[in-house]
C-alpha positions in Angstrom: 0.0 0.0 0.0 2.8 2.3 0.8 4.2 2.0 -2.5 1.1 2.4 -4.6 1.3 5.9 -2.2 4.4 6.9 -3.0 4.2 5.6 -7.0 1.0 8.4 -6.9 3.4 11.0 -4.8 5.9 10.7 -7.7 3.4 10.6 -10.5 1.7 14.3 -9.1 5.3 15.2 -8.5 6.1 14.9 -12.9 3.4 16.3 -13.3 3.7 19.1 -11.4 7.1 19.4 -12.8 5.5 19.2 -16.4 3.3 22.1 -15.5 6.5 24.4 -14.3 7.6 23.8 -17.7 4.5 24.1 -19.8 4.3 27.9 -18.0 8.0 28.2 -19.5 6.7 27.8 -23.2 5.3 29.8 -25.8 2.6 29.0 -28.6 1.4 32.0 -30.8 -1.7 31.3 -32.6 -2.5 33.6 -35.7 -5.7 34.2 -38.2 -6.3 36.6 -40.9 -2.5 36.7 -42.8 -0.8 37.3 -39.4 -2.8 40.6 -38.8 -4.3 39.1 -35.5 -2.0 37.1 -33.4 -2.1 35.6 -29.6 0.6 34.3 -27.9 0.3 32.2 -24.7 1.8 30.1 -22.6 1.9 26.6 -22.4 -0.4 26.7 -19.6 -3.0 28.3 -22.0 -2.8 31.9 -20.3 -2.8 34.3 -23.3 0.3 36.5 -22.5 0.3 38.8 -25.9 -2.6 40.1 -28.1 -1.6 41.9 -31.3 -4.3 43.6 -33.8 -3.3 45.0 -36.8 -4.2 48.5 -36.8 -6.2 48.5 -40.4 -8.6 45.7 -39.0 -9.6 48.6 -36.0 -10.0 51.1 -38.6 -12.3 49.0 -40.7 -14.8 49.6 -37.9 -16.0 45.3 -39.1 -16.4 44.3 -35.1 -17.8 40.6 -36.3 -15.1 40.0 -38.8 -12.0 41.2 -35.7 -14.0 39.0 -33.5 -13.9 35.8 -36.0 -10.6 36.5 -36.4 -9.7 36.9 -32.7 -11.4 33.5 -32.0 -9.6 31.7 -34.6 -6.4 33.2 -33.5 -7.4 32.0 -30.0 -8.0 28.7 -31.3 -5.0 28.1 -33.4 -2.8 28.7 -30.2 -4.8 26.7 -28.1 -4.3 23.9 -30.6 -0.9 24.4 -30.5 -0.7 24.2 -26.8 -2.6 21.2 -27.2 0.0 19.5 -29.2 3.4 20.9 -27.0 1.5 19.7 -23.8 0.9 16.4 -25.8 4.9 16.4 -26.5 6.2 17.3 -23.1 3.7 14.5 -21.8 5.1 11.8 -24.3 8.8 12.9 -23.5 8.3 12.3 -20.1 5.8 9.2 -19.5 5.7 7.8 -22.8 3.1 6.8 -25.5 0.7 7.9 -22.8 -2.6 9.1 -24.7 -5.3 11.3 -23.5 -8.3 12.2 -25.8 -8.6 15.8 -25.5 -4.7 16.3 -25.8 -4.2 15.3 -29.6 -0.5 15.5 -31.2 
C-alpha cells in the first residue's frame, strides 16, 4: 500500500514538474494573414494580443472578433500538441483524448 502511495506521490510530483515547464513555453496562434495574433503560454494563459491597426480602422467588429477567435483557437491547438509532446517525452506513449498531437 505504501508503495502504490508513494508511485502516486511521484506521478503528481512529474506532473507538477511538467506544469513548471509548460508555464515556461510559448505557442502563438495567428488568423487573418498574421494581422491578429495571440501568444500564450503553455499553460493556456494568453500573454500577448496583437491587432493589426487597419482591421480597427475597418470599424467590421464581427469580422475582428472571428478572427480573434480563430487566432485564439490556433494557439490553443498548439498548446494542445506541446503539452501532448512534453507529456510523451516524459511518460511515454501515454494518450489522452482531448490532448491530440
Amino acid at each position: 500500500m505504501f508503495q502504490k502511495l508513494k508511485q502516486f506521490k511521484d506521478m503528481r510530483d512529474q506532473a507538477k514538474q511538467i506544469q513548471e515547464t509548460l508555464a515556461q513555453e510559448s505557442c502563438e496562434g495567428s488568423a487573418g494573414f498574421g494581422k491578429v495574433k495571440i501568444t500564450m503560454n503553455g499553460a493556456q494563459k494568453v500573454t500577448s494580443t496583437f491587432i493589426d491597426v487597419s482591421l480597427l480602422l475597418s470599424g467590421d467588429a464581427t469580422r475582428l472578433s472571428g478572427l480573434v477567435t480563430d487566432a485564439i483557437n490556433d494557439a490553443m491547438q498548439k498548446c494542445h500538441k506541446l503539452m501532448a509532446e512534453k507529456m510523451k517525452d516524459k511518460f511515454g506513449d501515454f494518450k489522452m483524448p482531448e490532448l491530440k498531437g
